[in-house]
VMD Tcl script that builds the backbone (N, CA, C; Angstrom):
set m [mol new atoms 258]
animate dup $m
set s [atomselect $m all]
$s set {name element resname resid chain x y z} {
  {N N UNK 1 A 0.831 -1.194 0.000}
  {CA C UNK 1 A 0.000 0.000 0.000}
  {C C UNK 1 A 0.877 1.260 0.000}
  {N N UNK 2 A 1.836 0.948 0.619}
  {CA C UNK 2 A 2.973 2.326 0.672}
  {C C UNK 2 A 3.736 3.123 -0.586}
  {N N UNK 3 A 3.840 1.523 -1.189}
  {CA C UNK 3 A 4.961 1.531 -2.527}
  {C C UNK 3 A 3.466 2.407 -3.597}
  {N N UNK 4 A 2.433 2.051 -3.532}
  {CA C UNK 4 A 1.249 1.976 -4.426}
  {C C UNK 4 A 1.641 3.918 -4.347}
  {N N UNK 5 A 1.277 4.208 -3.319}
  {CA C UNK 5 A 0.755 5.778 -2.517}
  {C C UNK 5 A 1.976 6.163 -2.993}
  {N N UNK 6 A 3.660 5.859 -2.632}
  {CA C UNK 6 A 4.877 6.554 -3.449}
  {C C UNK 6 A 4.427 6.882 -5.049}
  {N N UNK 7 A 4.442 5.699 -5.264}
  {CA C UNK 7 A 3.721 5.973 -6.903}
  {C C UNK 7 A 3.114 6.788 -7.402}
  {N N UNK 8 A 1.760 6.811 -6.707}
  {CA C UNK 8 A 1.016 7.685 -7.336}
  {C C UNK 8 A 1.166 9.067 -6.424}
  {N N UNK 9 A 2.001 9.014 -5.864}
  {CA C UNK 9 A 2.413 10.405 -5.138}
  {C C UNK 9 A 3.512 11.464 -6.174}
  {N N UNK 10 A 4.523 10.532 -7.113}
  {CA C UNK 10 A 5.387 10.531 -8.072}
  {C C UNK 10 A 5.242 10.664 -9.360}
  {N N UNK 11 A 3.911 10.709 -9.752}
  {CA C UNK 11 A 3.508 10.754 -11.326}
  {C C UNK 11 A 2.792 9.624 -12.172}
  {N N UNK 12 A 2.912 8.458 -11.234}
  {CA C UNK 12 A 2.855 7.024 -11.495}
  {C C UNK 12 A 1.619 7.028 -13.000}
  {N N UNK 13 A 0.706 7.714 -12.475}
  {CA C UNK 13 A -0.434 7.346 -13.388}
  {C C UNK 13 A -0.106 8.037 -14.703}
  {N N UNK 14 A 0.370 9.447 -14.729}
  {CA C UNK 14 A 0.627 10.503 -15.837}
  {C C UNK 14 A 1.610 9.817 -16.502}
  {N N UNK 15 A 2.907 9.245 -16.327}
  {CA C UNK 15 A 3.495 8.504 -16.729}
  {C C UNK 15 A 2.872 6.984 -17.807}
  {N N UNK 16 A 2.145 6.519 -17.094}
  {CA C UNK 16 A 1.089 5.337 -17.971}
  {C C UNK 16 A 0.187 5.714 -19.019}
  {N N UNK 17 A -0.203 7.410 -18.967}
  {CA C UNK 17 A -1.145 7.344 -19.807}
  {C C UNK 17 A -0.185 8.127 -20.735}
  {N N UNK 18 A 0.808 8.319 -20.806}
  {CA C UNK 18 A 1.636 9.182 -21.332}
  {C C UNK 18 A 1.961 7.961 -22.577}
  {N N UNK 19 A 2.432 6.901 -22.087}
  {CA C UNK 19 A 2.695 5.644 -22.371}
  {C C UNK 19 A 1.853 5.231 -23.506}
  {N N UNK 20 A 0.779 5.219 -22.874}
  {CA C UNK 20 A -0.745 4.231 -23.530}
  {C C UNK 20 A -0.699 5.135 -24.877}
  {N N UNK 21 A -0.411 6.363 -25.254}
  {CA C UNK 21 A -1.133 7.105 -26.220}
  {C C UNK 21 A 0.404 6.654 -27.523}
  {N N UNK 22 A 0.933 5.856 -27.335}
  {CA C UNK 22 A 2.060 5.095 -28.361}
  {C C UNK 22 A 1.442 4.417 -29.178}
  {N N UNK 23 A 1.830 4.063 -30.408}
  {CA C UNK 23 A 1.004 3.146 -31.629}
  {C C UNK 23 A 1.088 1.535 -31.181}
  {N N UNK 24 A 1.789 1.221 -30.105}
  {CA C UNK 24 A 2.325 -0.655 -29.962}
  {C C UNK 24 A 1.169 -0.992 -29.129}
  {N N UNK 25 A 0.354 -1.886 -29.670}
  {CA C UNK 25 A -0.701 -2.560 -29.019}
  {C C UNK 25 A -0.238 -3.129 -27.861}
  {N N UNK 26 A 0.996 -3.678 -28.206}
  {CA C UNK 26 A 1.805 -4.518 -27.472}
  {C C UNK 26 A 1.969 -3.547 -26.102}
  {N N UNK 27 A 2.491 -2.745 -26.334}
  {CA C UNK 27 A 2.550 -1.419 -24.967}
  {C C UNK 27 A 1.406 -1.242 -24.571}
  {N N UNK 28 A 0.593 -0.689 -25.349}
  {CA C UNK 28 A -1.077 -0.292 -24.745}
  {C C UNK 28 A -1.628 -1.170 -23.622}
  {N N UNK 29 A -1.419 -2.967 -24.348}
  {CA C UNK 29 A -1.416 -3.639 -23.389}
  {C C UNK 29 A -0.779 -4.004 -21.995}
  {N N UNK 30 A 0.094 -4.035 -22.203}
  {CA C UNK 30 A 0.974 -3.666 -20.936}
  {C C UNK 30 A 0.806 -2.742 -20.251}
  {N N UNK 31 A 0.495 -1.258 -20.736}
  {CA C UNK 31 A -0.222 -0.244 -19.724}
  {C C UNK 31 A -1.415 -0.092 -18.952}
  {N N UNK 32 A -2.178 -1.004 -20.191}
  {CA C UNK 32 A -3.435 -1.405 -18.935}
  {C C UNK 32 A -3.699 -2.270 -17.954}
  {N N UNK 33 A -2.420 -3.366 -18.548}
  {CA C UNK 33 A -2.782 -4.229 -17.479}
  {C C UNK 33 A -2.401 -3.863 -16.203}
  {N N UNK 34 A -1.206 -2.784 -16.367}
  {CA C UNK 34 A -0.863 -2.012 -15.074}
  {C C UNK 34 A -1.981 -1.249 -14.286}
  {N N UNK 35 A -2.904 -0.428 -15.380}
  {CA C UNK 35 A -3.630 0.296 -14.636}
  {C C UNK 35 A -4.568 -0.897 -13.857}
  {N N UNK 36 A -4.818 -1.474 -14.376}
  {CA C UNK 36 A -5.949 -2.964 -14.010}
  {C C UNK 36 A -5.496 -3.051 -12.816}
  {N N UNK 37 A -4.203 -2.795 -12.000}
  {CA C UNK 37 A -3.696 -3.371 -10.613}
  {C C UNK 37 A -4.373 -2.443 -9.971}
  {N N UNK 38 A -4.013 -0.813 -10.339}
  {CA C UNK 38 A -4.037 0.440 -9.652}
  {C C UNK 38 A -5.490 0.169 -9.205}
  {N N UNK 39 A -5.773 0.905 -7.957}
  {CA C UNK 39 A -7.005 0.495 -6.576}
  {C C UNK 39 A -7.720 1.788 -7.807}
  {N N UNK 40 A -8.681 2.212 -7.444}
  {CA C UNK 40 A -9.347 2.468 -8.591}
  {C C UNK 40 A -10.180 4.228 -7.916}
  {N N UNK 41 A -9.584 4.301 -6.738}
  {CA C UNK 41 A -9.719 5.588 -5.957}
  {C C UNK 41 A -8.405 5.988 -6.183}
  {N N UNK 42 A -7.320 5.673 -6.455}
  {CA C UNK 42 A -5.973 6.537 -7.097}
  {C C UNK 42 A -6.159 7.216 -8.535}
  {N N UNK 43 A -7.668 6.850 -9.220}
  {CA C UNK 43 A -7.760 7.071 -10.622}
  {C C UNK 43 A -8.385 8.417 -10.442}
  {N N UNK 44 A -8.203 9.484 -11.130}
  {CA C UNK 44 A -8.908 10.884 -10.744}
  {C C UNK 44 A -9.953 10.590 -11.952}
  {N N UNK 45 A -10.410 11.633 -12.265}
  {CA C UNK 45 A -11.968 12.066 -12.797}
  {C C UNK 45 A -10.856 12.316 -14.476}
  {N N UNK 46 A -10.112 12.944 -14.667}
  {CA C UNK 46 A -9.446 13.034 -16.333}
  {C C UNK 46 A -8.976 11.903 -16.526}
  {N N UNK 47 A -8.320 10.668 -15.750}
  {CA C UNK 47 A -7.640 9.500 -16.172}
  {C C UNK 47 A -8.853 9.002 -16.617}
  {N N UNK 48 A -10.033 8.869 -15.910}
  {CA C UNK 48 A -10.912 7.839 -16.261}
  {C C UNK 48 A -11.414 8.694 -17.993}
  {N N UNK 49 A -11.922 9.740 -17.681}
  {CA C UNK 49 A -12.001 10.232 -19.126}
  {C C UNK 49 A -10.793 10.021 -20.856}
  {N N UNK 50 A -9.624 9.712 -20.391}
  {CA C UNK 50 A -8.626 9.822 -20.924}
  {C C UNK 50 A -9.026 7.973 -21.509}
  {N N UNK 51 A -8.847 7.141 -20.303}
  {CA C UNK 51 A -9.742 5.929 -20.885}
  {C C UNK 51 A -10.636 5.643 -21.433}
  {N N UNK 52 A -11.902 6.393 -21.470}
  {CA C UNK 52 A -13.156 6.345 -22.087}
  {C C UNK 52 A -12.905 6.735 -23.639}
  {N N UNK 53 A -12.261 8.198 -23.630}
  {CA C UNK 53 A -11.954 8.621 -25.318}
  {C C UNK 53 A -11.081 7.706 -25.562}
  {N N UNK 54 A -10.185 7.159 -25.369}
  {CA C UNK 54 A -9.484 5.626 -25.868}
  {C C UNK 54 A -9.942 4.590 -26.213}
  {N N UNK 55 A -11.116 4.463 -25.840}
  {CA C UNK 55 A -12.436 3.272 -26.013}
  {C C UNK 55 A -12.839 3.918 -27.562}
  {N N UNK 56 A -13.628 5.264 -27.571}
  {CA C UNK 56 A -14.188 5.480 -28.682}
  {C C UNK 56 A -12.835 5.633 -29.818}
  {N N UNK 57 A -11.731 5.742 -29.550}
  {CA C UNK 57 A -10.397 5.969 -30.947}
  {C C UNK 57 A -10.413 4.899 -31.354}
  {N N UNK 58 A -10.599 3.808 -31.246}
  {CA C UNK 58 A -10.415 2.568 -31.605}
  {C C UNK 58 A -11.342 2.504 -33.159}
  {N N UNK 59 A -11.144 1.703 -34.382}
  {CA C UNK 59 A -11.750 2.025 -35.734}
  {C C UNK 59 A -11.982 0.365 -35.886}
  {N N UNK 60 A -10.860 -0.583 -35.664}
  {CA C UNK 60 A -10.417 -1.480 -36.505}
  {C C UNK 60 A -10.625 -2.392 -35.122}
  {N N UNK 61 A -11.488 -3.099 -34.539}
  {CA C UNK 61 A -11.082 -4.002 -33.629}
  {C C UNK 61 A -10.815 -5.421 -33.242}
  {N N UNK 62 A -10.597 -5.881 -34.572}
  {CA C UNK 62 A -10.068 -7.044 -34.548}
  {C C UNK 62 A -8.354 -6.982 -35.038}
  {N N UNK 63 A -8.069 -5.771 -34.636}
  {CA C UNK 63 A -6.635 -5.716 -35.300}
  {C C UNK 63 A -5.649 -5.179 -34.412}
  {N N UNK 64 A -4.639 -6.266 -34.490}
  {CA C UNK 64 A -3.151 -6.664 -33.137}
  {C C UNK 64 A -4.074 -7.060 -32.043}
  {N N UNK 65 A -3.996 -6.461 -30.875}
  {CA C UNK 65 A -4.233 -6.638 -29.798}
  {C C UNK 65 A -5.685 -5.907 -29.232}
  {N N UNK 66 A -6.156 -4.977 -30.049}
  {CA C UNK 66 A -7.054 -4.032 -29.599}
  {C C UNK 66 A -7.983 -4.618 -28.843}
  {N N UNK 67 A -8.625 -6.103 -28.850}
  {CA C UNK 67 A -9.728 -6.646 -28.010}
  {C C UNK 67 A -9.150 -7.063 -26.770}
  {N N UNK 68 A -8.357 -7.415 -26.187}
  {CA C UNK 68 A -7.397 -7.002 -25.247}
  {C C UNK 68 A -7.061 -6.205 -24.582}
  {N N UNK 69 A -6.830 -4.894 -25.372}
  {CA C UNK 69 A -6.634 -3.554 -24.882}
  {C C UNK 69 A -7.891 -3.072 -24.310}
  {N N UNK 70 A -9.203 -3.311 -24.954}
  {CA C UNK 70 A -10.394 -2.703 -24.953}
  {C C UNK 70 A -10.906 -3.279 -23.545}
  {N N UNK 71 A -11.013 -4.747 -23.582}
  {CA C UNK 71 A -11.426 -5.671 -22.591}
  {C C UNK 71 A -10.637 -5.352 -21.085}
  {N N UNK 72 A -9.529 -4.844 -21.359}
  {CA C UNK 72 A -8.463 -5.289 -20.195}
  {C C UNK 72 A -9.483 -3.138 -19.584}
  {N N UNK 73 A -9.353 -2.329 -20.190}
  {CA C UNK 73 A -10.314 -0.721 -19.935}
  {C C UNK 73 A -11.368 -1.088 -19.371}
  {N N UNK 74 A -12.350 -1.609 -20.099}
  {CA C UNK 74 A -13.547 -2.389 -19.442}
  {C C UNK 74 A -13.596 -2.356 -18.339}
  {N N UNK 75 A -12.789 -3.714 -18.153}
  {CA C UNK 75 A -12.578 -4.233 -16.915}
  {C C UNK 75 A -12.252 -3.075 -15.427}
  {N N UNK 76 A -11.470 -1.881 -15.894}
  {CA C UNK 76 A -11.468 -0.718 -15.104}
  {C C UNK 76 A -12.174 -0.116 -15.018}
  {N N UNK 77 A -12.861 0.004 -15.844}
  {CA C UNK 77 A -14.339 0.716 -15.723}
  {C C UNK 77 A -15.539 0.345 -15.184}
  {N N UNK 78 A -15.793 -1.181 -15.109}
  {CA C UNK 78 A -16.436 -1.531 -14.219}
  {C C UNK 78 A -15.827 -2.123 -13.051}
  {N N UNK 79 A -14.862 -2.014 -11.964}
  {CA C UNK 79 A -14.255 -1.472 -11.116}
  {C C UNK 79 A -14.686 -0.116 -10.718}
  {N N UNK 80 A -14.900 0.939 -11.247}
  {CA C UNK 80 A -14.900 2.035 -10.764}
  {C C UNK 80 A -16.622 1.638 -11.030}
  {N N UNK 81 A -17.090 1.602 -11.564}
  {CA C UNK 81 A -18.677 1.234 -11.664}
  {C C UNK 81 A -19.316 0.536 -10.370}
  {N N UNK 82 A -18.549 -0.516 -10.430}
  {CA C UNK 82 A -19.141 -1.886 -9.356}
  {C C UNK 82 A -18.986 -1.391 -8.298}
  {N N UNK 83 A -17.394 -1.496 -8.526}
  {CA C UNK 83 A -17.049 -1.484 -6.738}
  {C C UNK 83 A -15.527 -2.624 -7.038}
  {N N UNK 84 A -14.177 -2.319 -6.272}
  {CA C UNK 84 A -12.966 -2.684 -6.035}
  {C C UNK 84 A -13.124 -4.037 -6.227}
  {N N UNK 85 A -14.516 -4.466 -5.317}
  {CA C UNK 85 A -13.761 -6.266 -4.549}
  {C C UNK 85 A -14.916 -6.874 -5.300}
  {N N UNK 86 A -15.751 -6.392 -6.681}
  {CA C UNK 86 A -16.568 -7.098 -7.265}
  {C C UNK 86 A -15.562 -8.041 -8.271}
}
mol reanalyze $m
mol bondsrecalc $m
mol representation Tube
mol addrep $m
């Protein structure tokens, strides 16, 4: 919980989405699955927006990794929807 709070005390999240907005599915994925860890009250009100318009950029979704990428957002979004421990 400490290391989590350094993190996001440090840039942790601005850093990931900084990340995510790269052309490598391959990365995209990897950035979300990071955010997927992050407790979902460290996420402010623009990250979650920043995810949502990332949902609608998507054109082509059967192509590289994008159902993956999309699924793995989701999944954060209903987290912040549900509830942490659903």
């Amino acid at each position: 919980m400490e290391v989590s709070k350094n993190l996001d005390d440090n840039g942790r999240d601005e850093a990931l989405f900084i990340v995510l907005a790269t052309p490598s599915d391959m990365v995209r994925l990897a950035v979300v699955q990071c955010l997927l860890t992050i407790k979902v009250s460290q996420l402010d009100s623009k990250e979650v927006g920043k995810l949502v318009t990332l949902l609608g950029s998507y054109r082509n979704l059967g192509a590289g990794k994008t159902e993956s990428v999309i699924a793995n957002i989701m999944m954060i979004l209903t987290k912040i929807v549900v509830g942490e421990k659903s």
